[in-house]
N, C-alpha and C positions, 0 to 999 in steps of 0.2 A: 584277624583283628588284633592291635596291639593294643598296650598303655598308652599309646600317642592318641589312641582313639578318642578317649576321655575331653580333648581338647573339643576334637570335632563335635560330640555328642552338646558339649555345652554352647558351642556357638550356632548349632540346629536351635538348642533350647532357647536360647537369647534371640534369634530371629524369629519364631513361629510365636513366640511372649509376646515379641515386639508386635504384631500387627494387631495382637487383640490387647495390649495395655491400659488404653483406656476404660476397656469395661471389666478389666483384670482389679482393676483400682479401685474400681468403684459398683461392688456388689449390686445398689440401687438402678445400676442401667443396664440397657440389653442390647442389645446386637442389631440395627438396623437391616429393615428387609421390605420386600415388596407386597408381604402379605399374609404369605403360606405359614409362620411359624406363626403369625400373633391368630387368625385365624382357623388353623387347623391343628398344629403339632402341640404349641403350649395347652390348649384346652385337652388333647389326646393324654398328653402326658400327665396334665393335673390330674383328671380323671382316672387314671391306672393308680397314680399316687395315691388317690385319696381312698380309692378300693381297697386297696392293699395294706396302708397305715388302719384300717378300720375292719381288716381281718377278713376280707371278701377277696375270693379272685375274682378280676375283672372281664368275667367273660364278656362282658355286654355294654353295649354303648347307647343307651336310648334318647341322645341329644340329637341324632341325625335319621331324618325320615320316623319313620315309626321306630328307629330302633337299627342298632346292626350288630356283629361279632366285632369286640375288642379285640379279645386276646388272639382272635384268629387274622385279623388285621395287623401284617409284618412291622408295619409303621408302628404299634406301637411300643417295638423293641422290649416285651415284656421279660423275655430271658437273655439280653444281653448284660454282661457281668457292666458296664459303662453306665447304665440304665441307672444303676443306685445313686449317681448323685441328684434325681432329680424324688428319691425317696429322704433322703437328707439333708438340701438344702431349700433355698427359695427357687422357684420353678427356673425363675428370671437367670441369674447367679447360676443357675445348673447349668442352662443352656450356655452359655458362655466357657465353663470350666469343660464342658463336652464340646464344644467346637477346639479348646485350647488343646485337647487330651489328644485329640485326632488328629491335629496336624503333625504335636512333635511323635505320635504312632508311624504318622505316615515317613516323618524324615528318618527315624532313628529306623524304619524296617527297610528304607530305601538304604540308607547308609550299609545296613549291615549284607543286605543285597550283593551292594556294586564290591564291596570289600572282597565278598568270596567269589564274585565273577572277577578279581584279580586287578582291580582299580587300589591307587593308594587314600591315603585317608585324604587328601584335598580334593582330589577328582572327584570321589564319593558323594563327600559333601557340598562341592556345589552342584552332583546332578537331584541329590537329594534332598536341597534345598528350593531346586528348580521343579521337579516333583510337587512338593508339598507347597507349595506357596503359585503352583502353576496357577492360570487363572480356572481352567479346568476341576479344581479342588476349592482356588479361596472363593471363587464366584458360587458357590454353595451357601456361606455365609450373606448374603445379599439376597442372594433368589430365596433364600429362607426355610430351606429343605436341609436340614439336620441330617437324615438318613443316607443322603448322596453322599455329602462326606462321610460319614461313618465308614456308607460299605467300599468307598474309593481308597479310604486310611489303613484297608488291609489286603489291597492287591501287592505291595513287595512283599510283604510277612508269606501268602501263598506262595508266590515265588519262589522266595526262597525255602520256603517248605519243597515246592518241586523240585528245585536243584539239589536239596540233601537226599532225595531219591528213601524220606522216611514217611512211610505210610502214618504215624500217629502224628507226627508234625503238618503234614496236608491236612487230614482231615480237622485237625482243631482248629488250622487255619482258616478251612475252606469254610467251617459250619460257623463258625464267629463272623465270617463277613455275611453268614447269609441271616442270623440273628442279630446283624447291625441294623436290617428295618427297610434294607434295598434288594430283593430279591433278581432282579433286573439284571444290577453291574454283577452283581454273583453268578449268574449265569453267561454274560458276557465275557468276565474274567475265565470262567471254566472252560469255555470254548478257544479263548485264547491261549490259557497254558497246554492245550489240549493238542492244537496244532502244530505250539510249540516242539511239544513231546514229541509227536508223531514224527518232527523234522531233524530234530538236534537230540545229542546223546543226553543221558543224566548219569549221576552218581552211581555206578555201577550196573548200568542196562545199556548192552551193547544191542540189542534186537528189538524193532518196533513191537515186540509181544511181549519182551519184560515192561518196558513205557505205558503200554494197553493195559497189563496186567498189574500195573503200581496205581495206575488212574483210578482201574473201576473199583481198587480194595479200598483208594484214600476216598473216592466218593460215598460208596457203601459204608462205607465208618463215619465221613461225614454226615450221613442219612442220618443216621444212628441217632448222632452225636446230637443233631437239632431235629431230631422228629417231634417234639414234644411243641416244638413251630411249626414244622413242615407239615404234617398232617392237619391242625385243621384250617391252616393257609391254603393247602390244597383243595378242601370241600370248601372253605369260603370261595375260593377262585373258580370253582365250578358252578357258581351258582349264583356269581357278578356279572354285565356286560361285557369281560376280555373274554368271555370264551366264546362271543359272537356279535361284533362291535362293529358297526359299519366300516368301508373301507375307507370314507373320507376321516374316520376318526383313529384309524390304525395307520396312516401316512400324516396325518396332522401334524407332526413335529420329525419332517425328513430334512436332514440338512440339503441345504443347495452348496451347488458347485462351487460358487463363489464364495464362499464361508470359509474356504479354504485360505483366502487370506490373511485369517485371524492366527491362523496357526505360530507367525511369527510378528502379525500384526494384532494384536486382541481388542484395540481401540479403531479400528481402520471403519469399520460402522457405525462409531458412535459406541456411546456405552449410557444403558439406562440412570446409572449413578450419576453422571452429569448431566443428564435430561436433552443427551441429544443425540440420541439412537430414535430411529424414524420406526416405530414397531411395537409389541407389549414387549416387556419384560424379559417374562418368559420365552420369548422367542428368541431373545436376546439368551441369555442363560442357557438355553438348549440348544441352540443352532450355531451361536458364533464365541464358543467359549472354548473350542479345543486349541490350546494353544501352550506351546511350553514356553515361546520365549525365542530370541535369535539365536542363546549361545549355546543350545544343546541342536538346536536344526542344525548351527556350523557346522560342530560337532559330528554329526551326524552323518556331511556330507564330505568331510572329510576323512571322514572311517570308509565311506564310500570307495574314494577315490583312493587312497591308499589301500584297500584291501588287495593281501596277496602279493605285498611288492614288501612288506613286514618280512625278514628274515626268521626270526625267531620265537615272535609269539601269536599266538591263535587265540583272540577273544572268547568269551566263553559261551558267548551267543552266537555269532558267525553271520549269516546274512539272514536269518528268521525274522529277524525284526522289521525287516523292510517289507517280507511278507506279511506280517501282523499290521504293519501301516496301510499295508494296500488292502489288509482285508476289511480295515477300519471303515475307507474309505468309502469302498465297495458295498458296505452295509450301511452305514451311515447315511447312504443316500436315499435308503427307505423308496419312499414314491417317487423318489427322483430321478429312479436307477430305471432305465430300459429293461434294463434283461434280467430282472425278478421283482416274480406277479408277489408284492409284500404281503397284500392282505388276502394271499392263499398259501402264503408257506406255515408249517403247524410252528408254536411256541412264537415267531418271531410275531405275528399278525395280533400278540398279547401283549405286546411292550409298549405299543403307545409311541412311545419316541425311539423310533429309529434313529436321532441322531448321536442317541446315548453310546451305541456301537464306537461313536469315536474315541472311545476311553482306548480302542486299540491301536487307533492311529498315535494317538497324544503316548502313552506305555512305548509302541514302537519305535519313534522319534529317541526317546530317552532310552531305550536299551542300544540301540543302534550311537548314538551320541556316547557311551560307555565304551564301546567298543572302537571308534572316533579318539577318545579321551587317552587310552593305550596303544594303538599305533601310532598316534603321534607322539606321542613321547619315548616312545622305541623309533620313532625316524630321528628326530629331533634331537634326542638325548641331551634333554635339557638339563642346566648345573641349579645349583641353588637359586639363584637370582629370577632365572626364567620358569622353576616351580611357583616360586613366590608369588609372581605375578599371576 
């Protein structure tokens, strides 16, 4: 990373500002959605708030059934350090300034990402612009799930945690996305960097047992670091319906095969914001929103085809990404997939949406698209005019 950076980080800021301006401007409004935030999150979070201005920890929540665990329910991000702007301002204004915070999190950790996998600061930032603004991320703001952005806005921060090959940098990493309130993409994220590891070198581990052995210290430190959520998330979790949920309710959100066209088309079904996607919402929002966009799939498919014909540089990812896409794929399809019985494999039969898994496919496209971004420009050898563009 240089001083030229500075440019880039402010033109992430001025595009991620720009799509929430509106409600930037104007404290009094909120963020349109299809439900989830006015009737479950804002009340969750007024609630924490009001506990805790009033000198109570919130363990309890008695608005829902006879009563249930607050503070042991993830969602309500009760130790995420992000959490205090909705102890500080109006609930409204909060959510807004916390959707605004996560997106330029998400650009500036992608930015700083692709920089040390050896991308220049333009490349960086349009793939970390494409990132953060994918529909994959801003379609969170609409479905009205706060927590999917949250724990989405710190998958390059882990990353690049992994490639600095530092045990205190993972783990802070890893436990802040798992105290973002989305348990789910935290454990999908984990298993992603995981195979990574297993495949491609890091920061000074030449032997798949130093990689093994970097994992389980940064996980175990992670433990550590958010047990004060993890445990009694774990006894709520034992003693909810996921740890014994019918199978038509554990494949209920499997993406289909066809969904796959959203990847470079995210309108190609319709889209419930202009009321002409044939479906709920939410189906829409979970099934057909993995999608980066055309100009990192090019990308993407370009780093493909030119792999290995490059003289002189070797991307810092190499071909894992296309594996992380296929594995995306491959999970993603939940009940749709032939060859795994979903609602009998352990952990995964507890996520509900299988089609969440595509966070690997949509991650893989864009690390792969990185690596796309730098062989071509070592074929190419492009002059000023043709960076510019």
């Amino acid at each position: 990373m240089t001083s030229k950076d500075g440019f880039f980080f402010a033109l992430l800021a001025a595009v991620a500002a720009s799509v929430l301006a509106p409600i930037l401007l104007h404290p009094s409004l909120m963020a349109g959605n299809f439900g989830d935030l006015y009737s479950y999150h804002l009340p969750l979070r007024h609630l924490a708030a009001s506990r805790l201005q009033s000198g109570q920890m919130p363990f309890w929540n008695p608005y829902i059934f006879s009563g249930l665990p607050l503070l042991a329910n993830p969602q309500s991000s009760l130790f995420y350090p992000p959490s205090l702007f909705f102890q500080v301002l109006p609930a409204g204004y909060a959510f807004t300034l916390f959707y605004a915070f996560h997106l330029l999190w998400a650009a500036f950790g992608m930015q700083l990402l692709l920089r040390k996998a050896g991308l220049d600061g333009a490349g960086a930032c349009v793939l970390a612009v494409s990132f953060a603004l994918s529909p994959f991320l801003i379609y969170r703001i609409p479905q009205g799930i706060p927590t999917h952005l949250a724990a989405l806005s710190h998958v390059p921060w882990c990353w690049l945690a992994l490639l600095s090959g530092r045990v205190p940098l993972l783990a802070a990493a890893w436990s802040l996305q798992f105290l973002s309130g989305h348990p789910q993409f935290s454990l999908i994220n984990a298993l992603g960097m995981t195979a990574f590891a297993a495949l491609s070198r890091l920061s000074g581990m030449d032997t798949a047992w130093e990689r093994l052995l970097f994992l389980i210290k940064s996980g175990t430190a992670a433990a550590v670091l958010s047990a004060v959520q993890l445990i009694p998330t774990a006894e709520f979790l034992s003693h909810s319906n996921r740890s014994g949920w019918p199978a038509a309710v554990a494949t209920a959100y499997s993406m289909p095969p066809k969904a796959l066209a959203a990847l470079v088309l995210p309108g190609f079904f319709g889209d419930p914001l202009a009321g002409d996607f044939r479906g709920f919402p939410s189906e829409f929002f979970e099934l057909y929103s993995a999608s980066t966009g055309w100009v990192p799939v090019l990308l993407a498919l370009a780093g493909l085809v030119l792999w290995g014909r490059a003289a002189r540089i070797k991307p810092a990812f190499g071909l894992a990404p296309w594996g992380l896409a296929a594995a995306g794929v491959f999970l993603a399809l939940g009940g749709n997939n032939p060859l795994v019985p979903w609602p009998e494999v352990p952990l995964l039969n507890m996520l509900r949406v299988p089609a969440r898994f595509s966070l690997l496919l949509v991650w893989g496209i864009l690390l792969a698209a990185a690596s796309g971004w730098l062989l071509l420009k070592e074929r190419l050898r492009p002059g000023p005019w043709t960076r510019a563009a």
